[in-house]
C-alpha positions as semicolon CSV with decimal commas, in nm:
position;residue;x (nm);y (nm);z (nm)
1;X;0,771;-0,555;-2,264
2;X;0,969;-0,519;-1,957
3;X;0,824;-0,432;-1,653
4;X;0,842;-0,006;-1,534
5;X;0,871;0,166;-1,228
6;X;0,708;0,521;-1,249
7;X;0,533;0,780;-1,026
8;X;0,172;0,812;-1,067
9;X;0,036;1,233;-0,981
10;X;-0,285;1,260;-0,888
11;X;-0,480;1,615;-0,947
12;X;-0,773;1,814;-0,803
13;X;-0,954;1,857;-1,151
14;X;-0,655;1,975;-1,354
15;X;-0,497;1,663;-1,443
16;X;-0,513;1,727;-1,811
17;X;-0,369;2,095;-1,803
18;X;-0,047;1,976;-1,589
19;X;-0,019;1,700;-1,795
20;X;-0,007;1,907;-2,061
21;X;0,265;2,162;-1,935
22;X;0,506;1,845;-1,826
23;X;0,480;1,716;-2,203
24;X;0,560;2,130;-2,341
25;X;0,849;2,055;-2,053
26;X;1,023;1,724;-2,172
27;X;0,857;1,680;-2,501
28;X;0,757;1,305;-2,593
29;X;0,385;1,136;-2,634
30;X;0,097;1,238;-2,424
31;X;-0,235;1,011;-2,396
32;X;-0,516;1,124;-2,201
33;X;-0,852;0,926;-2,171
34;X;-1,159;1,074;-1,968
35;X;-1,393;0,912;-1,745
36;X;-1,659;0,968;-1,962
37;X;-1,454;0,749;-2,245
38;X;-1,467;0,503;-2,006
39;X;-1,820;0,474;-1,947
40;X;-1,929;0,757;-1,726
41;X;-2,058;0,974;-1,986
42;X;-2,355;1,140;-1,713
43;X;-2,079;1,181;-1,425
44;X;-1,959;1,509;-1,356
45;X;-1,613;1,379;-1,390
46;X;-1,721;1,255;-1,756
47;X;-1,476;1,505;-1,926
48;X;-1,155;1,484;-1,632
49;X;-0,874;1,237;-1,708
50;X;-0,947;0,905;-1,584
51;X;-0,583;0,793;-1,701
52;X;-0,314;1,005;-1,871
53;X;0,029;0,894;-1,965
54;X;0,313;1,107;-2,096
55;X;0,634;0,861;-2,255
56;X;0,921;1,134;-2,348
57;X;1,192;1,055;-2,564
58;X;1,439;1,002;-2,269
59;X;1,286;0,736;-2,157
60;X;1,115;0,897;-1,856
61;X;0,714;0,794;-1,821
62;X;0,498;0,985;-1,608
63;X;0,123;0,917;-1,519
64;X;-0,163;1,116;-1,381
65;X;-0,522;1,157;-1,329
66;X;-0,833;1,347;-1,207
67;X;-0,913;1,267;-0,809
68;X;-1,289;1,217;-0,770
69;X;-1,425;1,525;-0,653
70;X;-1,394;1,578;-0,290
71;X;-1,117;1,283;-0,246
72;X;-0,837;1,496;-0,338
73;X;-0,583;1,561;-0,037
74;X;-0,255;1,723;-0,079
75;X;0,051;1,520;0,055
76;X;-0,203;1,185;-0,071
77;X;-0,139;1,302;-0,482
78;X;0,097;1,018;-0,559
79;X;0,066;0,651;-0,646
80;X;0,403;0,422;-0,759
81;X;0,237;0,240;-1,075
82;X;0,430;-0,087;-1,174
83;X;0,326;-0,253;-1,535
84;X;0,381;-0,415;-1,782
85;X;0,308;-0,764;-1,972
86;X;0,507;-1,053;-1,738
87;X;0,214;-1,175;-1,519
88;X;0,434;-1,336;-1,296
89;X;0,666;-1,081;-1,215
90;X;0,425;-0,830;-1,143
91;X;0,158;-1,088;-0,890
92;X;0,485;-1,145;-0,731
93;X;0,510;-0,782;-0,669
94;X;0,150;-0,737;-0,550
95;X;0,190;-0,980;-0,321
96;X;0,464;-0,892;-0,139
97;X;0,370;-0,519;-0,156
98;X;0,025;-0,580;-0,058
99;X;0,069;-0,811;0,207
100;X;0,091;-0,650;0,585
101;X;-0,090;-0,338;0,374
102;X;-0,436;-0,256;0,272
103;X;-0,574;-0,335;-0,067
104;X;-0,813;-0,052;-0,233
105;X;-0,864;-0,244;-0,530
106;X;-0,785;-0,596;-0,580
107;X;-0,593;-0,724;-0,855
108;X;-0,886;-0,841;-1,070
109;X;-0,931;-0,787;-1,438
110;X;-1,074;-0,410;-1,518
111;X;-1,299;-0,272;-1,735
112;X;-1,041;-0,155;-2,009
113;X;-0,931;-0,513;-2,037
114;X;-0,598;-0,511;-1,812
115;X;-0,530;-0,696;-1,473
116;X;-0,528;-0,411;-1,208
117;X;-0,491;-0,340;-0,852
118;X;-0,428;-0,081;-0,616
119;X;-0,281;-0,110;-0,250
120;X;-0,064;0,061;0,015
121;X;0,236;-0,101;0,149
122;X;0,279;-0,187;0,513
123;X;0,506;0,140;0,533
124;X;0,168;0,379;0,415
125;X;0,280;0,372;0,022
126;X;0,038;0,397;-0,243
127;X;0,104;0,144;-0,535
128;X;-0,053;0,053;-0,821
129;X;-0,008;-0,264;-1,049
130;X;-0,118;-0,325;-1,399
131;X;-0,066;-0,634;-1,588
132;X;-0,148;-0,547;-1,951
133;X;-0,348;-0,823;-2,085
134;X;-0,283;-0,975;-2,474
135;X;-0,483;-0,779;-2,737
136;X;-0,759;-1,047;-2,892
């Protein structure tokens, strides 16, 4: 897999229905997996979308997901996510991103299995990086 560039939305509790409309839109494959799929079954986020991903057949890929309630701030509802598979690559991107920034999350292995991180650049842009991990 080669590495992708894409924008990453971020919603105020209606990640699912925009994700929704922006598949009806430009057609393609739409995953959506809630926190509560992911372990927070009692939260009252348990049934908003942790992590959605729409992959249309022209190639564009869009992300989204659910802010926790109360951290969702309009003009702050956008994250650039880079992934893919070449571990290199991509911790060569984090650190030159990160560096001069501030890390949220470090790149550290996450609970769905992936490497993960999540900073903003020295020039106040959110990214996030995701090294997808072999399947065992």
């Amino acid at each position: 897999m080669t590495s992708r560039l894409n924008p990453y939305l971020m919603f105020a509790g209606d990640a699912r229905q925009a994700l929704t409309f922006y598949k009806d839109v430009f057609g393609g494959t739409l995953a959506l997996n809630t926190y509560g799929a992911a372990g927070q079954q009692d939260s009252p986020m348990a049934d908003k979308i942790m992590h959605g991903m729409l992959e249309t057949p022209s190639g564009f890929t869009l992300m989204g997901a659910d802010t926790p309630t109360g951290e969702h701030n309009p003009g702050n509802t956008f994250s650039v996510s880079l992934s893919g598979d070449d571990d290199a690559e991509l911790r060569g991107y984090w650190d030159k991103l990160s560096a001069g920034g501030t890390v949220a999350v470090p790149l550290d292995k996450q609970m769905w299995g992936d490497v993960f991180g999540m900073c903003t650049d020295r020039f106040g842009i959110p990214w996030m990086v995701n090294i997808t991990q072999p399947q065992s």
